[in-house]
KEVONU-268254 format. One line per 8 residues: number of its first residue (from 1); their letters; for each residue x, y, z of N, C-alpha, C. Coordinates in Angstrom, 2 decimals. Layout:
REM residues N
NUM> A> X/Y/Z/X/Y/Z/X/Y/Z; ... .
REM end
This chain:
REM residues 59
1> XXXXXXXX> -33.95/-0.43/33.51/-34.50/0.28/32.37/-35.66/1.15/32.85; -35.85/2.24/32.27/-37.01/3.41/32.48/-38.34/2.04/32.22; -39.34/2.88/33.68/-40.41/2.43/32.89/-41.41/2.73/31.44; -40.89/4.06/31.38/-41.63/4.47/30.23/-40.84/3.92/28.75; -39.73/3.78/28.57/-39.06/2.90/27.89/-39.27/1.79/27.58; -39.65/0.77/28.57/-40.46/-0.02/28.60/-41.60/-0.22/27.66; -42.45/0.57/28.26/-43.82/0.53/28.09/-43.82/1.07/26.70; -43.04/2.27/26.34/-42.98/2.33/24.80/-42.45/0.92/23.76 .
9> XXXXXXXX> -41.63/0.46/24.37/-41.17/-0.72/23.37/-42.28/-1.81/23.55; -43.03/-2.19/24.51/-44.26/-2.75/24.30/-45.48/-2.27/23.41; -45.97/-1.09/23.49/-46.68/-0.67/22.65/-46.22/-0.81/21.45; -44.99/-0.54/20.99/-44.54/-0.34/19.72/-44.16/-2.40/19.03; -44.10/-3.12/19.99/-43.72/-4.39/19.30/-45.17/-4.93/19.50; -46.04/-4.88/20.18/-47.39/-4.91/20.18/-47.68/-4.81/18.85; -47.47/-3.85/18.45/-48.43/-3.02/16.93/-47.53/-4.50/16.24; -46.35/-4.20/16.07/-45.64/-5.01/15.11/-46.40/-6.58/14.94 .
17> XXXXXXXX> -46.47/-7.12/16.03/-47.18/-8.26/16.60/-48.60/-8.58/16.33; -49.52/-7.74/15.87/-50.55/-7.16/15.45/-50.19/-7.37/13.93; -49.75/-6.30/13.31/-49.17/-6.45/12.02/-49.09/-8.13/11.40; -48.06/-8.79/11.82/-47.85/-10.03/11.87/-49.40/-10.74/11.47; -49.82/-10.78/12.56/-51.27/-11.75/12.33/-52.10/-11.15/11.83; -52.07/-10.21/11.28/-53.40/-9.22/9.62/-52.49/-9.99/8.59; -51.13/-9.94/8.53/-50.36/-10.41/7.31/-51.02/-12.01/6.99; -50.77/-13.16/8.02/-50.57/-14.17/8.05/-51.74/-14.38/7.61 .
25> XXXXXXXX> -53.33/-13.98/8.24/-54.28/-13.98/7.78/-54.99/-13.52/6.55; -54.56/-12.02/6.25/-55.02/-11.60/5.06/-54.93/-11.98/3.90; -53.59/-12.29/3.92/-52.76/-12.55/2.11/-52.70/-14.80/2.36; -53.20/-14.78/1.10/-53.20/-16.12/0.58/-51.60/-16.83/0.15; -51.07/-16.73/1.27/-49.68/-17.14/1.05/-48.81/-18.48/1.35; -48.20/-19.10/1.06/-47.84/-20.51/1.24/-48.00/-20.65/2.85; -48.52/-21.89/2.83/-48.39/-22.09/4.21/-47.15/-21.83/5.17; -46.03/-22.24/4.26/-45.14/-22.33/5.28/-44.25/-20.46/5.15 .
33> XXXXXXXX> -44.94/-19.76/4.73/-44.87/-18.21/4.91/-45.28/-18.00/5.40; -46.92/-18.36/6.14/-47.53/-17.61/7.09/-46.94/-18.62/8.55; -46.63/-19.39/8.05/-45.77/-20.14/9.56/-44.63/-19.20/10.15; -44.19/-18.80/9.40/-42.94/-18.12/9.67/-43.49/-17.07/10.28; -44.60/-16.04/9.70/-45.01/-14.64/10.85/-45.55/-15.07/11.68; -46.33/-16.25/11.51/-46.86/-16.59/13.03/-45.77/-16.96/14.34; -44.79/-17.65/13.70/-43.85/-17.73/14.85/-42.66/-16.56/15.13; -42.68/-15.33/13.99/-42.36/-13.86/13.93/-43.35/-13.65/15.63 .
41> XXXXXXXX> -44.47/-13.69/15.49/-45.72/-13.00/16.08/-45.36/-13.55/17.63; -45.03/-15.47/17.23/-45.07/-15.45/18.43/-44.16/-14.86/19.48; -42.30/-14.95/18.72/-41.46/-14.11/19.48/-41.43/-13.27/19.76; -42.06/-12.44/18.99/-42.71/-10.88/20.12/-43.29/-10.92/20.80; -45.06/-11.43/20.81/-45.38/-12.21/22.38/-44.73/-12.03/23.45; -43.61/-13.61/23.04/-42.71/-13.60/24.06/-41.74/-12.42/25.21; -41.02/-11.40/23.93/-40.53/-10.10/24.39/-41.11/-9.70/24.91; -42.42/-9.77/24.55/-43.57/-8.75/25.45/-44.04/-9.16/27.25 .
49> XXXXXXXX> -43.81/-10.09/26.78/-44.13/-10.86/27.97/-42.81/-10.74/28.87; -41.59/-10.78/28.85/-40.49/-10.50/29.21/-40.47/-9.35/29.70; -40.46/-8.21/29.11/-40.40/-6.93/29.04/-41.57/-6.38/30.04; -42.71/-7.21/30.22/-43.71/-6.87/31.53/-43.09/-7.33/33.22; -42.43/-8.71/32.40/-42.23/-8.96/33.80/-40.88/-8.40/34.27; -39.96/-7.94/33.69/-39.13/-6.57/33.75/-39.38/-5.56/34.69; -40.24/-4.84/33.72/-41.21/-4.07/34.83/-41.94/-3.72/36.06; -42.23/-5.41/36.26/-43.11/-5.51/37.17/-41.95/-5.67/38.57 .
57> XXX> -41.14/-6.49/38.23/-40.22/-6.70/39.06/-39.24/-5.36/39.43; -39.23/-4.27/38.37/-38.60/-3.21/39.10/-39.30/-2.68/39.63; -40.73/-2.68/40.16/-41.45/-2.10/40.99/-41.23/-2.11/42.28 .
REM end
């Protein structure tokens, strides 16, 4: 995969990931709703974390 491809789909699931934890925090919502974006939040993390070491390794 391009690195800049890459690096765009990180930035861009970043934000999303971001998003996620303003939601979970902001709005007064059942617990087990904000469970759910938090573990939304965390599987992007994860991608993200994937998607570096992707990268790093096509170096």
């Amino acid at each position: 995969m391009k690195k800049w491809v890459i690096d765009y789909t990180i930035e861009k699931l970043e934000m999303i990931a971001e998003d996620l934890r303003s939601l979970a925090d902001a709005y007064k919502m059942e617990s087990e709703a904000r469970e759910i974006l938090r573990d939304s939040r965390t599987t992007l993390l994860n991608v993200i974390e994937k998607l570096r070491k992707m990268e790093a390794d096509e170096e």
